[in-house]
N, C-alpha and C positions, 0 to 999 in steps of 0.2 A: 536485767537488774541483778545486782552482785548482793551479797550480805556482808555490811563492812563496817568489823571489830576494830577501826580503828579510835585509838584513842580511851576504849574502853576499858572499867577495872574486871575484866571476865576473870584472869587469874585469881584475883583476890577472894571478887562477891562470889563465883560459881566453885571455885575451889577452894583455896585456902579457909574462907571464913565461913565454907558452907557444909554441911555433915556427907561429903561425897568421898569418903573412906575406902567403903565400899566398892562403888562403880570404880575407881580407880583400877584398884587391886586385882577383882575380877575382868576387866577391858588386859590387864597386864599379862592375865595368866592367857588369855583368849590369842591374843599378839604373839606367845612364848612358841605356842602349839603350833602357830600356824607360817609366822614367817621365820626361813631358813636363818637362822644363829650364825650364818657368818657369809659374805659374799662382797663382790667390789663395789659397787657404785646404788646406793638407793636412796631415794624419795620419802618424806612422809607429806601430803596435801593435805594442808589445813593445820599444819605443826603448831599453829598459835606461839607460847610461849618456850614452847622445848618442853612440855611433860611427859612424852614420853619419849624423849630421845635417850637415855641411857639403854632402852633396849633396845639401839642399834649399833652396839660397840664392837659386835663382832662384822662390823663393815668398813673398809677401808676407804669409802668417801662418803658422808652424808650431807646429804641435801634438807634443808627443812623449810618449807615453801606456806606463804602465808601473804593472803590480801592486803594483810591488815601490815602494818611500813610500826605500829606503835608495840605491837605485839612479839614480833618478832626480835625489836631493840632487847625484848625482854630476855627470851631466848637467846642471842647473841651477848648479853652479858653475863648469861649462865656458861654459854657451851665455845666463846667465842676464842677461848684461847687455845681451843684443841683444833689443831694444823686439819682434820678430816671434815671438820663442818664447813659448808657454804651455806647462806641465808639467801632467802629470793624473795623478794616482793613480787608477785604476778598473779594474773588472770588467771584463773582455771579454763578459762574460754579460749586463750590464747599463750600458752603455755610455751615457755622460752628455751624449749629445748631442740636438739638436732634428734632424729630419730632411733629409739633403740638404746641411747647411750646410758638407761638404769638396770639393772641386775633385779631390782625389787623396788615393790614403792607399796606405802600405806595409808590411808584414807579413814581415821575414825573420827568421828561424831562432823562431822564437815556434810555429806551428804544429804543430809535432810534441808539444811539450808543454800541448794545448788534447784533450779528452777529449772533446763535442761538439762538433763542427766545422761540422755545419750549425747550429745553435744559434749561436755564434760568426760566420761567414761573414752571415747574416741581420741578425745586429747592424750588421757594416762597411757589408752592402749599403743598410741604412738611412739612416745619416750620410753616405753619398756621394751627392751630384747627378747624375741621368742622364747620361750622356754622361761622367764622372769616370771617372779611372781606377786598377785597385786592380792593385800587382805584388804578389806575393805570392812567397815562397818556402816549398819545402814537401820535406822527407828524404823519397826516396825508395826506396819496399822492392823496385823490381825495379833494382836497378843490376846492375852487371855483378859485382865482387865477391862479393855476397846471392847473384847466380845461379849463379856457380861454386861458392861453397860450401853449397849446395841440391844442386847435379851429382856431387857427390862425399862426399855425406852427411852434411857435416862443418858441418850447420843443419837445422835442426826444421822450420822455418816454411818455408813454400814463397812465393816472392817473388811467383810468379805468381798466387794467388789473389786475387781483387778488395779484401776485407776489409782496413783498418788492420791490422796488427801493434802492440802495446805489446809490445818487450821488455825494457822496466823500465818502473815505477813511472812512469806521465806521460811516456812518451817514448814515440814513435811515430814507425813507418814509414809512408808511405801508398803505394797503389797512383798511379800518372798517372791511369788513367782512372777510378779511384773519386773526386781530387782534381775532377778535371774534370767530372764530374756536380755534382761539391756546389757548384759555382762555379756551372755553372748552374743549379742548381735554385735558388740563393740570388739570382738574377738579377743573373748578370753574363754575359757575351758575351767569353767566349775571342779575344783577337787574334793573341798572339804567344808562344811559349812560345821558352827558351834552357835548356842543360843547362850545368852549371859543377862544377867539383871532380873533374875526373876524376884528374887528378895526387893525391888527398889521399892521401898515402902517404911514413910515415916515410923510408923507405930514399932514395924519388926526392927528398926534399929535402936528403938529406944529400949525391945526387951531381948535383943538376941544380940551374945557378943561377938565384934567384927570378924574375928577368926573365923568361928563358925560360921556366919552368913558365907564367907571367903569357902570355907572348903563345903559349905550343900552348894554352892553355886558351881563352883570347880568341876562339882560330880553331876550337875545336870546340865552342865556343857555338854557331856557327853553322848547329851537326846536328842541331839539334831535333828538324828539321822530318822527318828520316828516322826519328832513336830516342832514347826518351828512357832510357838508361841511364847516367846519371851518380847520384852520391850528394845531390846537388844539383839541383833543377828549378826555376826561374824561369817565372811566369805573368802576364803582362801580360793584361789584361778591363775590359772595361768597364760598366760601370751603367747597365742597361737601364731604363728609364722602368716603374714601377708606384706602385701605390698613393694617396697623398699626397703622399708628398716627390716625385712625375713633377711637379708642378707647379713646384717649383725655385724655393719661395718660401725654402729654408735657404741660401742664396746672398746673398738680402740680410740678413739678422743679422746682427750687428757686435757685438765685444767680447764682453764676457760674456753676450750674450742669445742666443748659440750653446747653453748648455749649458741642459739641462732636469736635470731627479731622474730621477735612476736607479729609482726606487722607481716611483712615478707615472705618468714622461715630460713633468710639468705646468715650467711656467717658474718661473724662480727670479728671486728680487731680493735685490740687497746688503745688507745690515748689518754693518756696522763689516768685522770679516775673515772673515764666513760669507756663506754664498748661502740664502737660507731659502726654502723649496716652501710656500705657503701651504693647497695644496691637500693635501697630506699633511702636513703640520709638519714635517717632515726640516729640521736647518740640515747642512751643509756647510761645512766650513774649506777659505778663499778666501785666501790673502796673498798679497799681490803678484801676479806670475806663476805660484802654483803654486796647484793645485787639489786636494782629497781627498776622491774620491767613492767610497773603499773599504768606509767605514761612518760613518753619520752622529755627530754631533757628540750 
C-alpha cells in the first residue's frame, strides 16, 4: 500500500494557507548543514511540489521524484524551465533508476508515510554512489511531548518501545535507534544526526516571533549529539560500497540512460515520447523533462 497525494490541495491546505513558517525554515537550515552545497547528479524522494528544490542549486542535475503524477505538474511548472531538473513519477518500491548514478539524494517528511522502510531505504541505497550522501528526515515516536503524555496516561502506545507506531492509516512514528539500524542495515554509515521542531506548538507561535522560534531552534539542532527528543530527526549517512553499483560505473550515465524499468532493472531507449524496455516490453511516458514510471503505458 503506497500513500497517494495525487490530486490533492497538500500545497495550499498544509502549507501555503497553514501557519507552517516555521517548520519550513528550521527543515531549511537542518538540509543547509547536512547536504554538500554542490555535487553532480541528486534526488530528493517525495519532492511533492518543488518546496525545497532551490536548495539544490549547487547541483548540476536534479531529480525530484514523486508518487503523486498531480503534485509534481505543480513542481514542474515552477522549476520546469531550468535545463538541470528531471520530474519522475515512480514507486519508491520500485525505483527507476540504473545503480549508483546519484551523487546525493534527500528524503523529508515522505518517511513516516512508507510502510516498508527497509524495503524503501535498499531502493535509495541502490541509486546512490558509494561515498554519496543521503539526509533523511524521519517523525519521531520518542519526543518529549509522546513522552509526557505516555507519563501521565493520557497515550496508549509507549514511545519507548523500539517498533514503528502507525497511528493512522500510512502515517508513522519511528523509534531513533530502530531508524538507525534500518539505515544501516540498508548500507549506509551514520555521520551526523540534528533534532528540529521542538518549538512546533500552536500557542508558542501565537506569542513568540518567527525569527526567534527560527534561531532557539537553529541552536538546539545542535543537541543531537546528547538527545534525540524533538518531533523531527534529521540524518545525514553515507553509502557504503557494496555490491555492483561499489564499482561507481552509474556516475558516468548521462541523460536519459540513468533510468532503467522498474519492472526488469534492464535499460531503456527512446521512441517518440516513451522510453521502451526491450527486455520486458514495458514502454514508459517520457516528454520533455518529465518521466512516468508509475505504470507502464
Amino acid at each position: 500500500m503506497i500513500c497517494d497525494y495525487e490530486g490533492s490541495d497538500y500545497r495550499t491546505r498544509f502549507w501555503e494557507n497553514a501557519d507552517r513558517a516555521y517548520e519550513d525554515a528550521v527543515e531549511r537550515i537542518a538540509i543547509a548543514h547536512m547536504l554538500p552545497p554542490r555535487g553532480a547528479r541528486m534526488a530528493e524522494f517525495g519532492a511533492g511540489f518543488g518546496r525545497l528544490a532551490d536548495l539544490y542549486a549547487g547541483y548540476d542535475e536534479v531529480i525530484l521524484l514523486d508518487y503523486s503524477r498531480s503534485l509534481l505538474a505543480e513542481a514542474r511548472q515552477r522549476w520546469g524551465r531550468d535545463p538541470r531538473f528531471k520530474f519522475v513519477a515512480a514507486d519508491i518500491y520500485h525505483l527507476p533508476f540504473a545503480p549508483g548514478v546519484l551523487s546525493a539524494a534527500t528524503m523529508i517528511r515522505v518517511i513516516h508515510h512508507i510502510a516498508d522502510v527497509p524495503a524503501a531505504l535498499m531502493q535509495i541505497r541502490r541509486a546512490i554512489a558509494p561515498g554519496g550522501t543521503f539526509v533523511l528526515e524521519f517523525a519521531n515516536k520518542r519526543n518529549l511531548k509522546a513522552m509526557m503524555r505516555y507519563l501521565v496516561r493520557r497515550q496508549r502506545w509507549n514511545p519507548y518501545a523500539p517498533e514503528p507506531i502507525e497511528f493512522a492509516t500510512l502515517n508513522f512514528d519511528f523509534h531513533p535507534r530502530w531508524m538507525l539500524q534500518a539505515l544501516r542495515a540498508a548500507g549506509f554509515d551514520i555521520r551526523a544526526k540534528r533534532v528540529a521542531s521542538y518549538l512546533r506548538a500552536g500557542f508558542l507561535k501565537r506569542v513568540l516571533p518567527l525569527q526567534m522560534m527560527v534561531r532557539i531552534d537553529a541552536a538546539l539542532q545542535r543537541t543531537a549529539a546528547l538527545a534525540l527528543l524533538s518531533p523531527s530527526v534529521f540524518v545525514q549517512s553515507v553509502a557504503v560500497g557494496q555490491g555492483h553499483e561499489a564499482k561507481g560505473e552509474g556516475a558516468a550515465l548521462v541523460g536519459e540512460g540513468i533510468f532503467r524499468s522498474p519492472r526488469s532493472g534492464q535499460p531503456l531507449r527512446r521512441e517518440g515520447d516513451t522510453l521502451v524496455c526491450d527486455a520486458d516490453g514495458t514502454r514508459w511516458r517520457a516528454e520533455d523533462n518529465f518521466y512516468d514510471f508509475k505504470a507502464p503505458l
